[in-house]
C-alpha positions in Angstrom: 52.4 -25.9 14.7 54.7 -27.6 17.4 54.3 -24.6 19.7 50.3 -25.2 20.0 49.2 -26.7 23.4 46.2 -29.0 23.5 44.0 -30.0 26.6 42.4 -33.0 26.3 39.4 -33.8 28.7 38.2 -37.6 28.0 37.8 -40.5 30.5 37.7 -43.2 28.2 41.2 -44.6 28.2 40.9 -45.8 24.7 39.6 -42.7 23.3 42.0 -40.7 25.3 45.0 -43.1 24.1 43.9 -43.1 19.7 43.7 -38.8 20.3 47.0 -38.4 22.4 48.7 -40.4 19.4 47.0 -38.1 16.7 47.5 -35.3 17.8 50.7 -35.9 19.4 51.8 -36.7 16.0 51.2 -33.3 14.4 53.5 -32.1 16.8 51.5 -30.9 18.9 51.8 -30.7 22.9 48.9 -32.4 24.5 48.0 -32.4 28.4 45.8 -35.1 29.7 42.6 -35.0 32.1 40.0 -37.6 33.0 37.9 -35.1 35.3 36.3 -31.2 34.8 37.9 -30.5 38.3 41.5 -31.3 37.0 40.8 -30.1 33.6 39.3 -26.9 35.0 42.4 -26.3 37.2 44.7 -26.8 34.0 43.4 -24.3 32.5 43.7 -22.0 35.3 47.2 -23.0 35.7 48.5 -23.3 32.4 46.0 -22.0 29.9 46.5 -23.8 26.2 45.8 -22.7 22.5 42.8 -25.4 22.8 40.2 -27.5 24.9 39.1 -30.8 23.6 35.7 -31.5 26.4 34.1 -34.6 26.7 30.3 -33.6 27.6 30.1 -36.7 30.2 32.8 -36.6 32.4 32.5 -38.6 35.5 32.4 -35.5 37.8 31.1 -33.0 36.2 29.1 -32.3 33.0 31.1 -31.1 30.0 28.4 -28.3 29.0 28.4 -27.4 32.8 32.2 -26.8 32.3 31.8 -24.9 29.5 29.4 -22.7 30.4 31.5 -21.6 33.4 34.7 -21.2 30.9 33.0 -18.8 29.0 32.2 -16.4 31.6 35.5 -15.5 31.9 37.3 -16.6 28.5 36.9 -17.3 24.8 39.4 -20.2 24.6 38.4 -22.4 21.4 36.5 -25.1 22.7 35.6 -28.7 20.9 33.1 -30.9 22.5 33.4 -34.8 21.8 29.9 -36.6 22.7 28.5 -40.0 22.5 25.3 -38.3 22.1 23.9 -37.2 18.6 21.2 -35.6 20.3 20.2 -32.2 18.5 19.6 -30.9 22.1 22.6 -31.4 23.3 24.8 -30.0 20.0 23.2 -27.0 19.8 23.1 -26.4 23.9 27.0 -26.5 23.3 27.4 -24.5 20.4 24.8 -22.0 22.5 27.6 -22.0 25.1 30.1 -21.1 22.6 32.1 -24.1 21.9 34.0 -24.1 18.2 33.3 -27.5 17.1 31.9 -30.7 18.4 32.6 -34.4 17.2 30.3 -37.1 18.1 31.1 -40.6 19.0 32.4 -42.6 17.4 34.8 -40.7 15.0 38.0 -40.9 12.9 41.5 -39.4 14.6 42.0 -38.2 11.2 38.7 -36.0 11.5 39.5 -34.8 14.8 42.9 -33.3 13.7 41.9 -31.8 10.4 39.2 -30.1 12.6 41.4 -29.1 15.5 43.9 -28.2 12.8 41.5 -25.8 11.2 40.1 -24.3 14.7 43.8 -23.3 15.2 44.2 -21.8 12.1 40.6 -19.9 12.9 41.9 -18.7 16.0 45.2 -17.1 14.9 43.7 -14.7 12.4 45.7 -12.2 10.4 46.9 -9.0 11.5 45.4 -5.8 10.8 47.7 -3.6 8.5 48.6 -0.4 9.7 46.4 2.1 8.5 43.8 0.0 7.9 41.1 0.8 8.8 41.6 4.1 10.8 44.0 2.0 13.3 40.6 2.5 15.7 41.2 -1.7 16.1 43.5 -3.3 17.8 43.5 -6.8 17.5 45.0 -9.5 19.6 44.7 -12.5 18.4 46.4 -14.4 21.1 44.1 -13.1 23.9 41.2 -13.5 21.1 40.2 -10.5 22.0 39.5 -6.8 20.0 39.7 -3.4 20.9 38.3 -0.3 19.9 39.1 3.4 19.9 40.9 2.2 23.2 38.3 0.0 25.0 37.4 -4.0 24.9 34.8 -5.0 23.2 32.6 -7.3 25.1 32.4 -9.9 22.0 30.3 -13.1 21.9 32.8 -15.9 20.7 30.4 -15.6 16.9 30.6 -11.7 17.0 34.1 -12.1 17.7 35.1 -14.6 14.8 33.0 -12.4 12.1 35.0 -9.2 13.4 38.6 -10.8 13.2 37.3 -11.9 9.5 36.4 -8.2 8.5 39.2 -6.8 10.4 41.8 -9.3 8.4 40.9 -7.6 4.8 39.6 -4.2 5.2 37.9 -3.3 2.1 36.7 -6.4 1.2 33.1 -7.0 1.0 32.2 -10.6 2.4 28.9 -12.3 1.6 27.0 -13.8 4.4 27.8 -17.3 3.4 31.1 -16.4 3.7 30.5 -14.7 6.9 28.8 -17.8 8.6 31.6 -19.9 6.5 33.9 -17.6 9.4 32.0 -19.1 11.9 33.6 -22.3 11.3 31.9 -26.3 11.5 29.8 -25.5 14.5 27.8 -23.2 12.3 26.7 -25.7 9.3 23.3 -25.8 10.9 23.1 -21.9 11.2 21.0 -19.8 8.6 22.9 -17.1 6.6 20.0 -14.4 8.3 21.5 -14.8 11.5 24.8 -13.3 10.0 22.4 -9.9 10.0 21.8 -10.5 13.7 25.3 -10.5 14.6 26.1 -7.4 12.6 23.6 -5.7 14.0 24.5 -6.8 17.6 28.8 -5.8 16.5 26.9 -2.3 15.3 25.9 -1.8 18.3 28.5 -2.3 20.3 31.2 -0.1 18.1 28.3 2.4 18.6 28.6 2.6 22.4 32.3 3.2 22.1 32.1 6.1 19.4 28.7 6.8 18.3 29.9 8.6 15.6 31.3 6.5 13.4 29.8 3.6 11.8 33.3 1.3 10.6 30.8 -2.1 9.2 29.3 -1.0 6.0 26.1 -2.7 4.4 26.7 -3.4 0.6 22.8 -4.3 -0.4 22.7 -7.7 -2.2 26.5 -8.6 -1.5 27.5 -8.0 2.1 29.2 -6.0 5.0 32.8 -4.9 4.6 34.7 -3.0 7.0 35.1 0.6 5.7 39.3 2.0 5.4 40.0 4.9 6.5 
């Protein structure tokens, strides 16, 4: 866990202070900004395993940072805000963050959650053979190829992908599909699971149209077929 790298966006000293000690404590390494401008350049510079994003930062809005994160990477992203506004959480999970905490919350919380977006984010590798070595997954640049081409992956279609592509074989149930999908999903309906399949489909059809590799098992749920 020491080698994880944390960027922590948060203005309010005393909020930034109680999270640096948390999650300094788990040995993690944590960088410090109090503006989107300075947080945005860290990432440039010196891209980390994790963003922690205050929505209101004093220069910039944390959903307005977001949104131009995304266009370019699928870094895990968790949004603290002092607003428990519906609108608001589900604009930034529609953004693609990972999680969001709202104020005020215990340190405890925050680093079982960031422990377990970590944990999401490093998936297992795909065992040789398995299935058809068409994937190739790399879990560091959270990102998936197939039959020698990027897939253009949502950050949801590319969590329920890693989880099929980490046990071939194994047929997964929608609830544990949108289980995959990790906290920021607990609002989400287990149809929408269906949405994103079809969407993943869809994709892996414009690459090879002649293979199919997600298989529908009526009344328990998609696996990823072996070869």
């Amino acid at each position: 866990m020491s080698a994880y790298r944390i960027l922590l966006a948060e203005d309010e000293p005393a909020i930034a202070d109680t999270l640096l000690f948390a999650l300094q404590r788990e040995g993690w390494q944590v960088r410090h900004c109090t503006l989107a401008r300075d947080a945005e350049a860290a990432l440039a510079a010196d891209p980390p395993q994790l963003l922690i994003l205050d929505i209101g930062l004093p220069d910039d809005s944390g959903l307005a940072l977001l949104g131009r994160l995304r266009r370019h990477s699928e870094l895990p992203v968790m949004l603290l805000t002092a607003r428990a506004d519906e609108v608001d959480r589900v604009l930034g999970l529609e953004l693609g963050a990972d999680d969001y905490v709202v104020k005020p919350f215990s340190p405890r919380e925050v680093v079982a959650r960031v422990r377990a977006i970590l944990k999401r984010s490093q998936p297992a590798a795909v065992p040789a053979g398995n299935p058809g070595s068409l994937f190739c997954h790399e879990a560091a640049a959270r990102r998936i190829r197939f039959a020698g081409q990027t897939l253009a992956l949502t950050p949801s279609e590319y969590r329920l992908l890693a989880t099929l592509l980490a046990r071939p074989g194994q047929v997964f149930s929608r609830s544990q599909l949108l289980d995959a999908l990790g906290e920021a999903a607990e609002d989400s309906f287990e149809r929408t699971i269906d949405s994103h399949i079809k969407s993943l489909r869809a994709k892996l059809r414009q690459v090879r149209a002649d293979l199919d590799p997600i298989v529908t098992h009526r009344g328990f749920g998609y696996a990823l077929e072996q070869g």
